[in-house]
Residue frames relative to the residue before (quaternion, step in Angstrom):
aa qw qx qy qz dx dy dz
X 1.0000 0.0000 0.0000 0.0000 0.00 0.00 0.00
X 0.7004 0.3959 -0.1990 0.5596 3.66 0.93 -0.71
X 0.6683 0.3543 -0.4502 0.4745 3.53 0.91 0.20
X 0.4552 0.5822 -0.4116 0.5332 3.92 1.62 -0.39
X 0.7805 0.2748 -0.1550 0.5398 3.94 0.32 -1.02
X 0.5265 0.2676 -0.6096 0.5288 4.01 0.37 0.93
X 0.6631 0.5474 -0.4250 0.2827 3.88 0.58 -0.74
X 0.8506 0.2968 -0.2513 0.3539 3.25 1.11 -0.44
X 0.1688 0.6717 -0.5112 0.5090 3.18 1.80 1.08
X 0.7632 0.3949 -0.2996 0.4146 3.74 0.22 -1.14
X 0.6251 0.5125 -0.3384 0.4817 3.63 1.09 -0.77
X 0.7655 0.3643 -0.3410 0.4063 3.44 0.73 -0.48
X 0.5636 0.5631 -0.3782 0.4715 3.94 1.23 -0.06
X 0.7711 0.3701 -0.2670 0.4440 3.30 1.08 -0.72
X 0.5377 0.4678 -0.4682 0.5223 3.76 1.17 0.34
X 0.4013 0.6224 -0.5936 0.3151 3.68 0.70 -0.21
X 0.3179 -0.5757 0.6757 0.3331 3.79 -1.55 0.21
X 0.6215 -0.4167 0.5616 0.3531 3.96 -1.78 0.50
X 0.7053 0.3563 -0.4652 0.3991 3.84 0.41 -0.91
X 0.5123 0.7489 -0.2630 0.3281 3.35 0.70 -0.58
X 0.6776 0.4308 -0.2964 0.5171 3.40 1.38 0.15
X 0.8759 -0.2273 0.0593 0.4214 3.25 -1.20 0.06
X 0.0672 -0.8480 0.5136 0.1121 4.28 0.07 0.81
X 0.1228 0.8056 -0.5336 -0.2260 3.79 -1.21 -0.06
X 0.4771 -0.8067 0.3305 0.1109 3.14 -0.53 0.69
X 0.2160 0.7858 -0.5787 0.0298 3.71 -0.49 0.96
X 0.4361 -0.6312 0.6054 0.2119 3.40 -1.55 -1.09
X 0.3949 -0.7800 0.4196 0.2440 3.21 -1.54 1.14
X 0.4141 -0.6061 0.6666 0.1297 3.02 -1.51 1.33
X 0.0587 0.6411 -0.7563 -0.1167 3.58 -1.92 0.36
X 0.3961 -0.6923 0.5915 0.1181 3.08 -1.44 1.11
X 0.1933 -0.6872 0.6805 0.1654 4.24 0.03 1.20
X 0.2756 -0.5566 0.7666 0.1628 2.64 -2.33 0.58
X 0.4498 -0.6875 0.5639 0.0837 3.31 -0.52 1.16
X 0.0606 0.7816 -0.6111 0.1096 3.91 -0.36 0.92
X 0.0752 0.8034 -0.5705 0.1528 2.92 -1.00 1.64
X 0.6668 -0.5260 0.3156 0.4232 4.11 -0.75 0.28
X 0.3012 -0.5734 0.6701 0.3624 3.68 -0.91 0.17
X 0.7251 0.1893 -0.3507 0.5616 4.22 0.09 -0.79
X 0.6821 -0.4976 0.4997 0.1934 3.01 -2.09 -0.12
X 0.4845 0.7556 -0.3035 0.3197 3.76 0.15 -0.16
X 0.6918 -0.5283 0.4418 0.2171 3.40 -1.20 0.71
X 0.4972 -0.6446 0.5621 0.1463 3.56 -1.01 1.80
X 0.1339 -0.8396 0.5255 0.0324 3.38 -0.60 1.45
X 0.7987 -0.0783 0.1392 0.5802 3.23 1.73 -0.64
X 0.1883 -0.8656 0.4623 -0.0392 3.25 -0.79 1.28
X 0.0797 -0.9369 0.3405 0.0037 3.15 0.29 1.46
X 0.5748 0.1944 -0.3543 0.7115 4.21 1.31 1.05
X 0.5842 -0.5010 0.6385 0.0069 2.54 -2.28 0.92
X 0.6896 -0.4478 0.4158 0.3887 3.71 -1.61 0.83
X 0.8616 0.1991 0.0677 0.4619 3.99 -0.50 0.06
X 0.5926 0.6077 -0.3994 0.3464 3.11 1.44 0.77
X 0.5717 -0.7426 0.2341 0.2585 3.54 -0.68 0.59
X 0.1827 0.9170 -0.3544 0.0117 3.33 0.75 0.30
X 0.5215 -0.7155 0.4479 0.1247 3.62 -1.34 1.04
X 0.6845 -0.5527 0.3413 0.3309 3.45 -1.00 0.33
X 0.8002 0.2657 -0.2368 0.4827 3.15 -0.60 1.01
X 0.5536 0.7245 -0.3262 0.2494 3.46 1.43 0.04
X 0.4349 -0.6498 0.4535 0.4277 3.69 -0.31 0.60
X 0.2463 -0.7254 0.6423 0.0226 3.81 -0.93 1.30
X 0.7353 -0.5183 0.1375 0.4144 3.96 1.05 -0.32
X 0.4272 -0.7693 0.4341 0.1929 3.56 -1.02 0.95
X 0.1189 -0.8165 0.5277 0.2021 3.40 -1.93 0.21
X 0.6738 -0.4996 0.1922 0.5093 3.18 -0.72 0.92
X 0.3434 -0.7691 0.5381 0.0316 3.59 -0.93 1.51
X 0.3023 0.7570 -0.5396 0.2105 3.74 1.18 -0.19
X 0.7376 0.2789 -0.2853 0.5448 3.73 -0.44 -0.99
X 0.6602 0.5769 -0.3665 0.3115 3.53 0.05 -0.24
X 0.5727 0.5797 -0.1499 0.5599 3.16 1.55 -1.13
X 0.5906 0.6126 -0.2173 0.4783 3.40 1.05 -1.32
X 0.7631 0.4137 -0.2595 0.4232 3.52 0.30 -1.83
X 0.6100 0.7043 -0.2718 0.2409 3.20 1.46 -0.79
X 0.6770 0.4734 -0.1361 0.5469 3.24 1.63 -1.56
X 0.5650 0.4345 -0.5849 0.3870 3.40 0.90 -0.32
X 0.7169 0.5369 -0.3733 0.2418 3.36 -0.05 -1.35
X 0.4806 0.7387 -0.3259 0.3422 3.41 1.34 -0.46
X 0.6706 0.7047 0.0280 0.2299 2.27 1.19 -1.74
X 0.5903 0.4842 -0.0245 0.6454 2.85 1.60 -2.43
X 0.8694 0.4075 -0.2003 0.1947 4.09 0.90 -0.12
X 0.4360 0.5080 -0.3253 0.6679 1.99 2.37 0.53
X 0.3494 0.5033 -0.4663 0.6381 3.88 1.34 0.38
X 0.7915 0.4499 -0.2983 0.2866 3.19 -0.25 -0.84
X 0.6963 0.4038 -0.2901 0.5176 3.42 1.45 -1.04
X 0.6253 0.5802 -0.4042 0.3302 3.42 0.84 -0.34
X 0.5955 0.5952 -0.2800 0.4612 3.66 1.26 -0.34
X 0.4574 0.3335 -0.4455 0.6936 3.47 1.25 -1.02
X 0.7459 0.4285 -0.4858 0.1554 3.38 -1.18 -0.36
X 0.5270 0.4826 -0.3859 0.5834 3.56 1.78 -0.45
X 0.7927 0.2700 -0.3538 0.4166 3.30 0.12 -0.83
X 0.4500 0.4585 -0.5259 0.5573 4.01 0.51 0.51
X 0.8330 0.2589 -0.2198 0.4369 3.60 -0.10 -0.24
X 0.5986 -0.6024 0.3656 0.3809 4.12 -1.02 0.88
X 0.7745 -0.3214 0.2694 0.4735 3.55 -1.40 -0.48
X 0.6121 -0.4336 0.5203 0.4082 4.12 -1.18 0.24
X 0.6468 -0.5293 0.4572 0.3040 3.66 -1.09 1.18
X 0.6079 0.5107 -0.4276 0.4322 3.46 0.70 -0.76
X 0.7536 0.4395 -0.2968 0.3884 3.05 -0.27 -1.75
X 0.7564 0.4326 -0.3487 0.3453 3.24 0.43 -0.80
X 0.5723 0.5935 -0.3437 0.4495 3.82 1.17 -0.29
X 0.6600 0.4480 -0.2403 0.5532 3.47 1.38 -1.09
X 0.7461 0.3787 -0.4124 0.3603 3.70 0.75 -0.14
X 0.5459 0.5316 -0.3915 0.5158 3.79 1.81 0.08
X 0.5853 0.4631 -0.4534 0.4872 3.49 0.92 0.00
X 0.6158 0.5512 -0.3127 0.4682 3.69 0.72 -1.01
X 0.6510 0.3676 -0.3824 0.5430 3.77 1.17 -0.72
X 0.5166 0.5634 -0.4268 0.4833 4.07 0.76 -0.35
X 0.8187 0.3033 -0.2840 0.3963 3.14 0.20 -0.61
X 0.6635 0.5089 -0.3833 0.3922 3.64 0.83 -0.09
X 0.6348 0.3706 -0.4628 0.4955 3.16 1.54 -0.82
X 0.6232 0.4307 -0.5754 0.3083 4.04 0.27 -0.07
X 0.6113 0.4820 -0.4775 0.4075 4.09 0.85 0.20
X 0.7621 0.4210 -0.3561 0.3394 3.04 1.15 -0.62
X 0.4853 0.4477 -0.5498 0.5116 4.07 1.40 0.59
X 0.3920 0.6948 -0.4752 0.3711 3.71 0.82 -0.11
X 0.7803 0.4984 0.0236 0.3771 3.01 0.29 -1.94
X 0.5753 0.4155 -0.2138 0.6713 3.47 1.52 -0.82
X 0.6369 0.4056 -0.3585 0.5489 4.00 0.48 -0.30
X 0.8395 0.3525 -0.2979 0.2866 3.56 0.57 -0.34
X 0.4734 0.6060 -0.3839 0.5112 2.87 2.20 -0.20
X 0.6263 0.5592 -0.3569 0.4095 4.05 1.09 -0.90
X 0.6315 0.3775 -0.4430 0.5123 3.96 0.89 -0.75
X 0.6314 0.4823 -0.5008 0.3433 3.80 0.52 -1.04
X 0.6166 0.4813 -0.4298 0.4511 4.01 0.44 -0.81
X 0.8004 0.3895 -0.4047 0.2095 3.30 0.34 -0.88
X 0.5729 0.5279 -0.2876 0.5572 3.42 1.67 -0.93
X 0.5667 0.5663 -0.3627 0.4761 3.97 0.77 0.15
X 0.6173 0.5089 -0.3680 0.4739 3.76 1.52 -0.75
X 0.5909 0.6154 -0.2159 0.4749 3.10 1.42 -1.98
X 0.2249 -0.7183 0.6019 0.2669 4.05 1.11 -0.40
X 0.4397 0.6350 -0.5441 0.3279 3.97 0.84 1.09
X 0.6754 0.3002 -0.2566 0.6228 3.76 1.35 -0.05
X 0.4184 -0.4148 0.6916 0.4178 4.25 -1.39 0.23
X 0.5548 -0.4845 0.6434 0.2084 2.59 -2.28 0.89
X 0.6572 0.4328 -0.4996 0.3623 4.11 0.40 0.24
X 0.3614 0.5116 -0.5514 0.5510 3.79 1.41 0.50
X 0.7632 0.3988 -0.2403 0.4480 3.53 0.00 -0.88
X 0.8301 0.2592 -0.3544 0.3436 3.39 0.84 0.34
X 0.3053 0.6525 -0.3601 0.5928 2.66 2.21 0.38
X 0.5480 0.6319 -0.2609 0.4819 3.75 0.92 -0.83
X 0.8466 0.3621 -0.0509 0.3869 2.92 0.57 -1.37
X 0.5155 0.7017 -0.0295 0.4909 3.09 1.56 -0.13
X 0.4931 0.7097 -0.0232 0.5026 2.99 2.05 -0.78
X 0.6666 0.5670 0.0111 0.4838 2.12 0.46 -3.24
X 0.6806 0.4956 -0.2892 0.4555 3.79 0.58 -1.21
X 0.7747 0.4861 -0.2125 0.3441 3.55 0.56 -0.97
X 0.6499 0.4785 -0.2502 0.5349 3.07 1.30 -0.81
X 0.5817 0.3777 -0.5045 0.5142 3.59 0.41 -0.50
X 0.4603 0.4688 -0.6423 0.3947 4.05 -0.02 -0.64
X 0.7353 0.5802 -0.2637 0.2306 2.93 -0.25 -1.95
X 0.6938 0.5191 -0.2833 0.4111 3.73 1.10 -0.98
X 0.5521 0.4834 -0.3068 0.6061 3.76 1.40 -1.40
X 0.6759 0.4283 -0.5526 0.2331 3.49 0.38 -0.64
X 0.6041 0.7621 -0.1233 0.1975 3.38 1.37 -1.06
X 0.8387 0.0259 -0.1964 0.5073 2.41 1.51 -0.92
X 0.1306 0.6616 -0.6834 0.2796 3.23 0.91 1.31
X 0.4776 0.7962 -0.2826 0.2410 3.24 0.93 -1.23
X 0.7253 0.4501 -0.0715 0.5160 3.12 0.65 -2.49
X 0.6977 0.5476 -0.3086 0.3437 3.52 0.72 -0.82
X 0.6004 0.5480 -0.3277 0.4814 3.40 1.35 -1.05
X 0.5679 0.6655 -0.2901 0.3879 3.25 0.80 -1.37
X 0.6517 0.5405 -0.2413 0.4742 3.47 0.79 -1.51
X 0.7952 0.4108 -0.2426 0.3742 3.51 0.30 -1.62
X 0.3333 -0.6178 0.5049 0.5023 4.18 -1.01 -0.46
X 0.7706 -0.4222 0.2272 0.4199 2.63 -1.49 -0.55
X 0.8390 -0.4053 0.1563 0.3277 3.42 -1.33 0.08
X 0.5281 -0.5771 0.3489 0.5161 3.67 0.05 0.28
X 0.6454 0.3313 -0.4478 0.5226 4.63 0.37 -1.28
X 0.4939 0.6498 -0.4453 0.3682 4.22 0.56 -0.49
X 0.7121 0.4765 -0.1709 0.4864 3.26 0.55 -1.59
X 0.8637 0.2378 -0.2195 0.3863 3.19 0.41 -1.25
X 0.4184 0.6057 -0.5244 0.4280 3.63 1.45 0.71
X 0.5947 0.4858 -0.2711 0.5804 3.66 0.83 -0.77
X 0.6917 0.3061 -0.4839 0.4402 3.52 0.23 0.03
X 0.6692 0.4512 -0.3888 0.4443 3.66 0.76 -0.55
X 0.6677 0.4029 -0.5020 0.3740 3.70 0.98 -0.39
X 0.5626 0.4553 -0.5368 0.4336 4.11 1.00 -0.42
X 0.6664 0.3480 -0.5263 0.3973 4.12 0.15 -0.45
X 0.6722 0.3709 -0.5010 0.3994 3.99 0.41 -0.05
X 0.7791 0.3385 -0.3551 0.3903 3.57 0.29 0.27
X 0.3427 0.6525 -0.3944 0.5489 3.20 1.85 0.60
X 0.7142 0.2602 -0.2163 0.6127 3.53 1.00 -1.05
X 0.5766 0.4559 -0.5380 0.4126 3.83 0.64 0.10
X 0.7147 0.4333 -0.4439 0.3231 3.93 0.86 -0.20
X 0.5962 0.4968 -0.4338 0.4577 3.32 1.21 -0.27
X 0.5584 0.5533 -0.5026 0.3597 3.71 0.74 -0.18
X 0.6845 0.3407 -0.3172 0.5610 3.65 0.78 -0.83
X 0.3668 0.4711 -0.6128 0.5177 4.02 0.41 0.05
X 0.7978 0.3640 -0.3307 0.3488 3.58 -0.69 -1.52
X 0.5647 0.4536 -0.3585 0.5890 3.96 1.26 -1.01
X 0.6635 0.4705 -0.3909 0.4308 3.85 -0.10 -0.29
X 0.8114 0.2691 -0.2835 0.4345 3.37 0.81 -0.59
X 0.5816 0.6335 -0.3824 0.3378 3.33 1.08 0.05
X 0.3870 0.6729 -0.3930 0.4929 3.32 1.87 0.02
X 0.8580 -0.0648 -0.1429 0.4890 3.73 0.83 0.12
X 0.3942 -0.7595 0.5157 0.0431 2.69 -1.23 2.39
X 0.1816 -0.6865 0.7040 0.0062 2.98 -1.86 0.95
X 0.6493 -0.5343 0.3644 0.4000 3.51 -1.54 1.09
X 0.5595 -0.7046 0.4260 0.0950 3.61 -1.41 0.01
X 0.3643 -0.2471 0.1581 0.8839 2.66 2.45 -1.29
X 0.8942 -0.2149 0.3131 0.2372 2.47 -2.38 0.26
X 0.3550 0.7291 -0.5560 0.1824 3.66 -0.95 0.81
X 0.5169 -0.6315 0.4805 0.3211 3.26 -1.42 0.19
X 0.3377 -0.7412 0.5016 0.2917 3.75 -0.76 0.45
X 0.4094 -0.7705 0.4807 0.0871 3.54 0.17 1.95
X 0.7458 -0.3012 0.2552 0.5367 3.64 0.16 -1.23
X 0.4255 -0.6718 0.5987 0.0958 3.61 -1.53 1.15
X 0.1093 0.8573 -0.4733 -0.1708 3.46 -0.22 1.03
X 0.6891 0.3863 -0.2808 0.5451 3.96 1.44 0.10
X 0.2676 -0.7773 0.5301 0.2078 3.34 -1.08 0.34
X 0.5849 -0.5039 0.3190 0.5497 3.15 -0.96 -0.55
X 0.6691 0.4876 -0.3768 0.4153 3.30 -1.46 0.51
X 0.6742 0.4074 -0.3539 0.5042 3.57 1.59 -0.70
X 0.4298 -0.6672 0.4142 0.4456 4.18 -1.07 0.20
X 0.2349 -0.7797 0.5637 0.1384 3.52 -1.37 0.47
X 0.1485 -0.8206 0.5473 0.0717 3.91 -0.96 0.48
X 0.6203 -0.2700 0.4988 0.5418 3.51 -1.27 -0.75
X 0.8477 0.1699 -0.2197 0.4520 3.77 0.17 -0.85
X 0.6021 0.4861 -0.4001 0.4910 3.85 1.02 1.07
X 0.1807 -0.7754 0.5921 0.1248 3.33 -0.12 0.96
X 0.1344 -0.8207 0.5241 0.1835 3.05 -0.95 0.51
X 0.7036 0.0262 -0.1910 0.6840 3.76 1.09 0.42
X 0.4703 -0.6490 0.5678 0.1878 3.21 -1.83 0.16
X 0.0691 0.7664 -0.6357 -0.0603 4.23 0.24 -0.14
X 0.1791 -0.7537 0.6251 0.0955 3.09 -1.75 0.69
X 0.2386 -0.8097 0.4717 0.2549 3.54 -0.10 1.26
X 0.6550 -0.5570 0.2661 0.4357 3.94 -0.98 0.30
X 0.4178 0.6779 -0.1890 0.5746 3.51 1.54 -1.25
X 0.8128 0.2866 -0.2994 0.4094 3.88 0.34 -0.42
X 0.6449 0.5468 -0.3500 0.4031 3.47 1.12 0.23
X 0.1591 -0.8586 0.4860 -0.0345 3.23 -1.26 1.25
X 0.5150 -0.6049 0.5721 0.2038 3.40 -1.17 0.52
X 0.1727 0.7252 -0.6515 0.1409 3.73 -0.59 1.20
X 0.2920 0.6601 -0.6905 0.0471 2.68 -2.12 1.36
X 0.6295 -0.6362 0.4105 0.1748 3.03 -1.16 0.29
X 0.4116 -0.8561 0.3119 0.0167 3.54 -0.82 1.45
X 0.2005 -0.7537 0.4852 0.3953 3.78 0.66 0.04
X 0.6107 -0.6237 0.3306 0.3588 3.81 -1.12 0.07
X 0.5179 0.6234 -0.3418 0.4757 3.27 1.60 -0.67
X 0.7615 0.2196 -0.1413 0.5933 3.97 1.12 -0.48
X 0.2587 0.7723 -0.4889 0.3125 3.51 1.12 1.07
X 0.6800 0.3230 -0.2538 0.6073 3.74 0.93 -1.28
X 0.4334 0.6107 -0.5585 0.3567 4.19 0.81 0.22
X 0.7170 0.3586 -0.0995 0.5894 4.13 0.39 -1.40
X 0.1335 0.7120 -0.6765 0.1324 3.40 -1.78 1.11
X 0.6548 -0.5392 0.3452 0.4017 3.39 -0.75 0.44
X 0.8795 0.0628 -0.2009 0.4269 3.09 -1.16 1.10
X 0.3179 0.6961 -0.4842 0.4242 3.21 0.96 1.30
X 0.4981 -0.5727 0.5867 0.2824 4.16 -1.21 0.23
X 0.2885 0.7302 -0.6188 -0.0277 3.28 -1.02 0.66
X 0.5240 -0.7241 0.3660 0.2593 3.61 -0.90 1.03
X 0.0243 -0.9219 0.3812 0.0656 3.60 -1.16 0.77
X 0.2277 0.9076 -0.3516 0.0274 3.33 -0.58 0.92
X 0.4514 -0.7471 0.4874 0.0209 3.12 -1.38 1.26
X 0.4767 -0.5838 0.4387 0.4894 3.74 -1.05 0.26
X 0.9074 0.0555 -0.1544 0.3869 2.83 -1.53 0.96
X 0.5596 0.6693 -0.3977 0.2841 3.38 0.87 1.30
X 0.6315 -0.5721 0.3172 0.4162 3.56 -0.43 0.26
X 0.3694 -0.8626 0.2999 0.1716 3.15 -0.60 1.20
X 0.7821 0.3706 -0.2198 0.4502 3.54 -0.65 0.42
X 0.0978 0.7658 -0.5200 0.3655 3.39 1.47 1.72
X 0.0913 0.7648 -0.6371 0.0281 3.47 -0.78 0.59
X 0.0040 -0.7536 0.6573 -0.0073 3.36 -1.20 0.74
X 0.5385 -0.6910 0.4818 0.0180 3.29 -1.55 1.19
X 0.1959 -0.8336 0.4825 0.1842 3.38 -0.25 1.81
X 0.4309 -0.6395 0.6357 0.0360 3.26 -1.94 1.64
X 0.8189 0.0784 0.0618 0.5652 3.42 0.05 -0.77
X 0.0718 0.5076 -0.8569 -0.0541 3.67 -2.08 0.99
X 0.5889 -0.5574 0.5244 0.2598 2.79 -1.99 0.87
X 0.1613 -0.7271 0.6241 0.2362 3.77 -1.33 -0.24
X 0.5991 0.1760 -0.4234 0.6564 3.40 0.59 1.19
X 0.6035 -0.5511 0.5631 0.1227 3.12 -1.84 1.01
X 0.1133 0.8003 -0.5835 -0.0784 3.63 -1.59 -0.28
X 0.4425 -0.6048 0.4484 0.4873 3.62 -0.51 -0.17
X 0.5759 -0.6948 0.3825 0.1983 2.85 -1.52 1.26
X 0.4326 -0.7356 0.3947 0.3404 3.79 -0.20 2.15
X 0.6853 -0.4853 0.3828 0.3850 3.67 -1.83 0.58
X 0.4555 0.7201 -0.4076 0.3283 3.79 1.15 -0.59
X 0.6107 0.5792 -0.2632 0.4715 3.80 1.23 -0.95
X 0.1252 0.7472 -0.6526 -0.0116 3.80 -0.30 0.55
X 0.4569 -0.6932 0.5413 -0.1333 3.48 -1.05 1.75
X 0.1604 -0.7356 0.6016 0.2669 3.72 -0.54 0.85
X 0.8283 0.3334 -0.0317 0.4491 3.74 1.07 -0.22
X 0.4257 -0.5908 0.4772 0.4920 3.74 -0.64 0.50
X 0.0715 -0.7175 0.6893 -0.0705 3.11 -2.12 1.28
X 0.5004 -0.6959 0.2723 0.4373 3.25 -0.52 0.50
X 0.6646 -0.5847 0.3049 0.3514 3.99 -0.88 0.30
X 0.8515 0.1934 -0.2659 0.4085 3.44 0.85 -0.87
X 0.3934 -0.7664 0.4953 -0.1123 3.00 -0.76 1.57
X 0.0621 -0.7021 0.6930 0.1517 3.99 -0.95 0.56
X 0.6016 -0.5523 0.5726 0.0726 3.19 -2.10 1.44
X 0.0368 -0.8027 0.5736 -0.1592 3.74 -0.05 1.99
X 0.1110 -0.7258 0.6751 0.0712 3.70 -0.07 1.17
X 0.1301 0.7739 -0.6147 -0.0792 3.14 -1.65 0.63
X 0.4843 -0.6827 0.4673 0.2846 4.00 -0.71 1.20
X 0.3602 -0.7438 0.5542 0.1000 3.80 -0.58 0.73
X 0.3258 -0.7263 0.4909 0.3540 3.40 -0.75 0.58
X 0.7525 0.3680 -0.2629 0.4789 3.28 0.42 -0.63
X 0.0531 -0.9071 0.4113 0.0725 3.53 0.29 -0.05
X 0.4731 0.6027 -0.3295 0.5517 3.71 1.83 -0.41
X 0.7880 0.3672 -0.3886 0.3054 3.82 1.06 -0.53
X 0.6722 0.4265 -0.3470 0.4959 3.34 0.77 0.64
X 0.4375 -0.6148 0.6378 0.1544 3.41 -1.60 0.63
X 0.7023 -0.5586 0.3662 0.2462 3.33 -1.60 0.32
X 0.7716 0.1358 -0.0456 0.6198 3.65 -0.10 0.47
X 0.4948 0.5777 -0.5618 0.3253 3.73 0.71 0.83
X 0.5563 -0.6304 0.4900 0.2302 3.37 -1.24 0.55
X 0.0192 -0.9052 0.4240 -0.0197 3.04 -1.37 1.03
X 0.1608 -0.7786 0.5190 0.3139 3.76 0.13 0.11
X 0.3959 -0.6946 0.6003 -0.0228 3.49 -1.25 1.36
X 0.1107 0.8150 -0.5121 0.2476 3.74 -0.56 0.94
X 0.0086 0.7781 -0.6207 0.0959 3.63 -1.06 1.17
């Protein structure tokens, strides 16, 4: 009799089904990324749709780029000024100037043999006592002036000849590398007028359009990448020390494919009561810990669908 009634203990454990055991019961959560503009300015165009799929690197929507464009050409502008000076001062005086300042030295040094002939007859007619001695310092007086006049000359020719000074040169080079980095700053501000995805994601909800303005603190859509969706429920304490991080737990939904598993990410460390969102085929007790868990597959399920949770 006791070998008839252990045999059918074993027949009845092994006809049980696995779902049949112990179930809990949550719902999917999705965590949006919120996408919004670094400048300020007016939606010029919106280039995906509510519930479209969209890929990394794709252009999600633009804003009017005018001033941007603008800040852009000036600076060009100011850096090509900028290079065009170093290049004067890297290089001597204009051909002119420099022709007009070798003629200007010709001609002083022919006043200044003048001047040196007229200072030699005054001495001599000044020994002979046939000329006053204020011809001969009038003479001499010249003789003095004109030579200036020559050194002045060709200091002149020489400057002309040489560039500019070396702290010159190297000021103009430091003002073309700051406006070298002032054009890539507006480049990088020019493109940021049109945002593109980051990774892969679905486009959850559009909240501006085109024609409305957008900022840093105005999102203007919401996307939900796959990787950000999660699997939440809610544990009783008696099966609290059962689940830990980075464990397997099985999931299923109506009319889903079977054998879905997702990997728990997150237990809470403070309890709560278990939120009205949870629907139970049975009384359970109320306080309840919050068990996130990262699905593997995460495309089969939808936001806010219900699920039953099992290990």
């Amino acid at each position: 009799m006791k070998y008839l009634l252990f045999t059918a203990l074993i027949l009845l454990s092994s006809c049980q089904s696995p779902d049949e055991g112990p179930v809990l019961y949550g719902y999917v959560e999705g965590r949006p990324v919120h996408i919004a503009s670094i400048p300020t300015g007016r939606i010029i165009e919106l280039f995906v749709q509510e519930g479209e799929e969209v890929a990394s690197g794709q252009a999600l929507f633009a804003i009017d780029p005018s001033r941007a464009k603008a800040a852009l050409i000036s600076a060009k502008f100011a850096q090509s000024a900028a290079q065009s000076r170093l290049d004067d001062l890297q290089k001597s005086g204009r051909p002119e100037e420099i022709r007009a300042a070798r003629q200007a030295l010709v001609r002083h040094k022919t006043q200044l043999t003048l001047a040196r002939e007229n200072l030699e007859r005054s001495k001599v007619l000044v020994s002979k006592k046939l000329s006053p001695t204020t011809r001969l310092e009038t003479d001499q007086a010249s003789f003095n002036s004109a030579a200036a006049a020559v050194e002045e000359a060709k200091a002149r020719l020489a400057l002309l000849q040489q560039p500019a000074r070396a702290d010159q040169i190297a000021s103009a080079h430091s003002e073309v590398a700051r406006l070298h980095t002032q054009i890539t700053r507006a480049q990088i501000e020019l493109d940021d007028h049109q945002i593109s995805a980051l990774q892969p994601a679905k486009v959850e909800t559009i909240y501006r359009r085109a024609g409305e303005l957008a900022g840093p603190n105005q999102p203007v859509m919401a996307l939900l990448p796959p990787e950000n969706l999660r699997i939440r429920f809610y544990i009783p304490e008696p099966r609290l020390q059962e689940v830990h991080s980075g464990m397997k737990v099985s999931i299923s939904c109506d009319n889903c494919p079977k054998d879905l598993i997702a990997n728990v990410t997150f237990i809470a460390s403070q309890s709560e009561f278990t939120p009205p969102i949870i629907f139970t085929q049975k009384e359970r007790a109320k306080l309840m810990w919050m068990v996130e868990a990262k699905p593997e597959f995460p495309h089969k399920f939808r936001i806010g669908q219900p699920v039953e949770i099992r290990w």
